[in-house]
N, C-alpha and C positions, 0 to 999 in steps of 0.2 A: 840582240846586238842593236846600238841605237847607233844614231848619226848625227855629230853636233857638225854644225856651221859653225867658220868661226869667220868673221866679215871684220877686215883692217883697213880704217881708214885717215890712216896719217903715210905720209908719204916720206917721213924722214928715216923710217927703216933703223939701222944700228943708232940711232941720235935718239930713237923716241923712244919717249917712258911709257906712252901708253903698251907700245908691241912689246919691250921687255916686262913688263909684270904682266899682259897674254900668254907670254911667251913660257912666264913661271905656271901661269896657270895651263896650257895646255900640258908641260910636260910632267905634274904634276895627275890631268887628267887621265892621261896616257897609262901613266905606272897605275896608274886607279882603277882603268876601265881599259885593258887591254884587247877586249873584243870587239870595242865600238872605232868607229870611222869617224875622220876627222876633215872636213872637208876646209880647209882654206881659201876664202874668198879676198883676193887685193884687190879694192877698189880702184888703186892706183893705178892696175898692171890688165884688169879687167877691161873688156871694150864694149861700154853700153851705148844703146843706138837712144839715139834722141828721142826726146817724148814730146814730137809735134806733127803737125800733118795727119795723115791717114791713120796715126795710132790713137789720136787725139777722136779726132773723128769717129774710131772704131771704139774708143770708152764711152762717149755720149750717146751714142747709137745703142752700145749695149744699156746703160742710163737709163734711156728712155723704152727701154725692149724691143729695140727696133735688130733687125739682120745688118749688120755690118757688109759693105759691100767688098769685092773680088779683093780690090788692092786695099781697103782694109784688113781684110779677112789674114791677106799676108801678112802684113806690119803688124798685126795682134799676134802673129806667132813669134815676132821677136819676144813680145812682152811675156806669151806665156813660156818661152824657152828659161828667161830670166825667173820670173816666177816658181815656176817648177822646181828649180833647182834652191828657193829660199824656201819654200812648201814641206819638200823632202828629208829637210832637217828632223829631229827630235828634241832637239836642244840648242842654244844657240850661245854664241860668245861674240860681242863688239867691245872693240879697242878703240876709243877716239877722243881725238883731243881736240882741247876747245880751240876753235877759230873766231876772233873779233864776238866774241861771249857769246857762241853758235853752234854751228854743226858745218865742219868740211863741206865744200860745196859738192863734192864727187856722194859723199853721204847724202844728199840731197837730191840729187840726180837716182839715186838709188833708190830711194824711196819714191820716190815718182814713178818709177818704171812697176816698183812693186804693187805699190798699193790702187788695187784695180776688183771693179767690182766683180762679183761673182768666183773671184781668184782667191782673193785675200778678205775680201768683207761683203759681206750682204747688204742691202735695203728693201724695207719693206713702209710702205704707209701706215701700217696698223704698229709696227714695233720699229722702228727706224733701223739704223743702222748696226751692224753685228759683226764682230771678227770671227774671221773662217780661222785661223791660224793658232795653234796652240804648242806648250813644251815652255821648260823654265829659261832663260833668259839672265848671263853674269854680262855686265857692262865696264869695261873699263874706261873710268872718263881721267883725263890727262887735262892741267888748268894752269897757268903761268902764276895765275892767282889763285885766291883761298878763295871760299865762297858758300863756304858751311854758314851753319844757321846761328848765330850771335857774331857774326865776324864784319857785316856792317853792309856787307857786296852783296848779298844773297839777290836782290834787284837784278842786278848784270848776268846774272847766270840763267841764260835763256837755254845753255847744253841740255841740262838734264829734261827739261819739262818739254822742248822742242822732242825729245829723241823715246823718252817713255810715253809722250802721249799721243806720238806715231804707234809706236809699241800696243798700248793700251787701243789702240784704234782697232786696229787688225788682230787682235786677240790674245797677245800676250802680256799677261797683266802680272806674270809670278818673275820679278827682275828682283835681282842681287845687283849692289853700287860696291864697286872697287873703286876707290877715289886714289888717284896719285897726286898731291899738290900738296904745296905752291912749287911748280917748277922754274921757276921764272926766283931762287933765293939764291942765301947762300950754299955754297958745294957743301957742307955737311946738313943743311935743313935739304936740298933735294935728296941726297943720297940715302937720310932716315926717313924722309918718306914714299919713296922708292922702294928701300928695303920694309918697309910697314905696307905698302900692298903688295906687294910681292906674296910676303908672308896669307895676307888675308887672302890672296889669290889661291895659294897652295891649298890651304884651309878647303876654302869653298868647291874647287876643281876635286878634293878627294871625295865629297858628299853629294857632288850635281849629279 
């Protein structure tokens, strides 16, 4: 029995297209993989602790292999409470839509808390750095705009390469792109492409 993570990070909930075509694909998973565990993560709704001070301190200190002291040693245990629970996974599902040609700032925040040495990635002087983290990985990106490759914008589109080369950092490098766009048209150009990843969602959610 595996465990997918599925982490949402748009905040508009019944409005957004990235969580309904998730939404196809998780119940799509589900009929698929009826023994595995589904763990839903809202960024939204989630309370992650800040990543400055003593936890700050407590990543450099591990950096440099030094002992983290007492009230580090605490504030590292937020990080690895967070940690744990993205680690645990088998497989992983992101829902997120573009912010100002980006990544959600709460997405942001979340990687920050994740991505921590000895947790999620290695370093070593002789081979650099290594992701600890592995399992395949379906993304759904959500875009007002178009942003494929001969459409003229491809430049502005900082989502995708911001978000898989997090991904690619910490060790997952096997990502499937659900693309929903242009959200931002006319009601029948959103609605078929909406209904087209949807579809591709279904597809991919019965073979992950």
């Amino acid at each position: 029995m595996a465990k997918l993570l599925y982490i949402e990070a748009s905040p508009r909930k019944e409005r957004s297209h990235s969580i309904a075509v998730a939404n196809a694909f998780l119940d799509a998973y589900a009929a698929a993989h009826p023994g595995d565990t589904i763990d839903r993560l809202d960024l939204w709704a989630e309370t992650l602790p800040a990543f400055d001070g003593a936890m700050l301190d407590a990543k450099y200190a591990i950096l440099h292999g030094e002992q983290p002291g007492t009230a580090e040693q605490a504030a590292w245990g937020e990080v690895e409470r967070v940690v744990a629970r993205f680690t645990s996974a088998d497989k992983y599902l992101i829902s997120i839509p573009m912010w100002n040609f980006g990544l959600p700032y709460v997405m942001k925040h979340y990687i920050d808390i994740v991505t921590q040495p000895g947790l999620t990635f290695s370093f070593s002087p002789d081979s650099g750095y290594a992701g600890l983290v592995d399992g395949p990985v379906a993304v759904v990106y959500a875009s007002g705009g178009a942003y494929h490759e001969g459409s003229g914008a491809e430049a502005f589109d900082l989502q995708k390469p911001a978000l898989e080369g997090w991904l690619a950092f910490v060790g997952l490098t096997e990502v499937t792109r659900i693309i929903v766009a242009p959200t931002l048209a006319g009601a029948e150009d959103v609605e078929r492409a909406r209904a087209s990843a949807s579809d591709a969602a279904r597809a991919q959610a019965a073979r992950f």
